[in-house]
N, C-alpha and C positions, 0 to 999 in steps of 0.2 A: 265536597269531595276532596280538595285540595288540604285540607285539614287533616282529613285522614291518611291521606298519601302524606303528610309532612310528620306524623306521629310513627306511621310503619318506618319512614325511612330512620328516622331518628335511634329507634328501636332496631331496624339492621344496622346502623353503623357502630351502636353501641354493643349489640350483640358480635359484632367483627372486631372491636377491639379489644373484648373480653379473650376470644378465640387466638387473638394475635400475641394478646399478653401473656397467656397459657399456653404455650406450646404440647408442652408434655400431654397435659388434660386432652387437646384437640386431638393428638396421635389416638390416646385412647379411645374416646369417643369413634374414631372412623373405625379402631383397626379390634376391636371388641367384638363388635356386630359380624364382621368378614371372619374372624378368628373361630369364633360360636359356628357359623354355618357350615364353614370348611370342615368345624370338627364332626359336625352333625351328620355329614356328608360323606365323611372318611369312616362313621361307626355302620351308618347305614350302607356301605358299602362291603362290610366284615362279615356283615350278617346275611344267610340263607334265608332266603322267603319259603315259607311253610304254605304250603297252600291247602284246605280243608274243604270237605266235600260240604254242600248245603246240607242245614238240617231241616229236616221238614215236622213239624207238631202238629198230632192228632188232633183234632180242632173239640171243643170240651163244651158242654150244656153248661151254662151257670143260672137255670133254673134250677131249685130240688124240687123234689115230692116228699112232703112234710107229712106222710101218715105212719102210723104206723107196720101195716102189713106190707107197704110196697118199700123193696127196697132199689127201685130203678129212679132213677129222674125223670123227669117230665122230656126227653127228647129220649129216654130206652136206654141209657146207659145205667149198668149198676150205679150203685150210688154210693159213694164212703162217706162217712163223716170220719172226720178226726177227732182223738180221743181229749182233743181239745174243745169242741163244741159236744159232745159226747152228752152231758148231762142237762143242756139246754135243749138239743134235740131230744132226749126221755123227755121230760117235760113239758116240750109245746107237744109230742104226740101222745101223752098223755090226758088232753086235756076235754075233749068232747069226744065219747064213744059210739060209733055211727051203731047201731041194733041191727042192721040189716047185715055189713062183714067185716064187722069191729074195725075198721082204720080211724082213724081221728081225724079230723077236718076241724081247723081253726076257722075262726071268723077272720073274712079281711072285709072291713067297712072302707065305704066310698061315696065321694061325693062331689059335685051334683049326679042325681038319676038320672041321665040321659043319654040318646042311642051312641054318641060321640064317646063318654068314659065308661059307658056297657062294653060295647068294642073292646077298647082299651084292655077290661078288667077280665073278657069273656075267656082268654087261654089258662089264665091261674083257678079257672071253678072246679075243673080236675082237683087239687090241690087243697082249697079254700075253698069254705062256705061266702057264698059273698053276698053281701048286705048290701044294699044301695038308699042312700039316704037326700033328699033335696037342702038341707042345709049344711052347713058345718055347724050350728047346734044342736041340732038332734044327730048328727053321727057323733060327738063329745058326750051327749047324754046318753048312747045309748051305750058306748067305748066305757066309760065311769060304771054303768049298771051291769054292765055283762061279765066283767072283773076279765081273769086270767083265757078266758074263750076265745078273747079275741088276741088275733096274732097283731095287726096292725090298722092302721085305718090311711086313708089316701083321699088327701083332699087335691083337688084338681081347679090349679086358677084359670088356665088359660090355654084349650086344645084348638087351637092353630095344626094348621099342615104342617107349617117349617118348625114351631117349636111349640112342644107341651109343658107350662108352669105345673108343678105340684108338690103338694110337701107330706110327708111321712107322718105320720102321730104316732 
């Protein structure tokens, strides 16, 4: 401990004769910092505070409904697409025609089958046709075989309460 007390002091008294020898520099140092706030202090004092009313936003689905004939979202709001995703949307609702009232339902594959990522996947069957498969190679062989039908597939590591692992394909 006295070691280190003999190296700080060593270092203040050489840091104090640096200070001492510099005079000018040491004025600057103190009267810089006090100079800046004072000005900071005098700008904010010029200026009228603006006060603005809270804005409050309509709270928005970021689920869609990816068929064709419906154009609401999955929580009943219209739906827009931007004429940015515009020809990706033709496409994926182009891609499986139901016979019974023409909308299109993509496949979304998923896996493990169980009542745990049945759950999970059971609000998007509106939506999607949903596949459920017990490994992740037969949801890859069936994603390769089915071509463009399928919208995605959703492999699920690990459904915990606090947190669910899974990854996109």
């Amino acid at each position: 401990m006295g070691q280190r007390w003999n190296k700080f002091a060593l270092l203040m008294w050489k840091n104090w004769m640096l200070q001492y020898r510099k005079p000018l520099q040491t004025v600057i140092e103190i009267l810089a910092p006090v100079l800046f706030s004072i000005l900071l202090v005098v700008i904010r004092s010029l200026v009228d505070p603006e006060s603005h009313d809270a804005v409050a936003y309509k709270p928005f689905c970021t689920i869609p409904n990816l068929t064709a004939a419906n154009t609401y979202n999955l929580c009943g709001e219209p739906q827009v697409v931007s004429s940015k995703y515009q020809s990706a949307f033709r496409r994926f609702t182009s891609l499986a025609e139901d016979a019974t009232n023409g909308t299109a339902k993509g496949m979304l594959l998923y896996t493990p089958q169980d009542e745990a990522s049945s759950a999970i996947m059971a609000p998007l069957n509106s939506s999607f046709e949903l596949v459920g498969f017990n490994s992740s190679t037969d949801m890859e062989t069936h994603f390769l075989a089915a071509g463009q039908a399928v919208f995605a597939g959703v492999e699920f590591y690990n459904l915990s309460k606090e947190n669910v692992d899974f990854a996109l394909r």
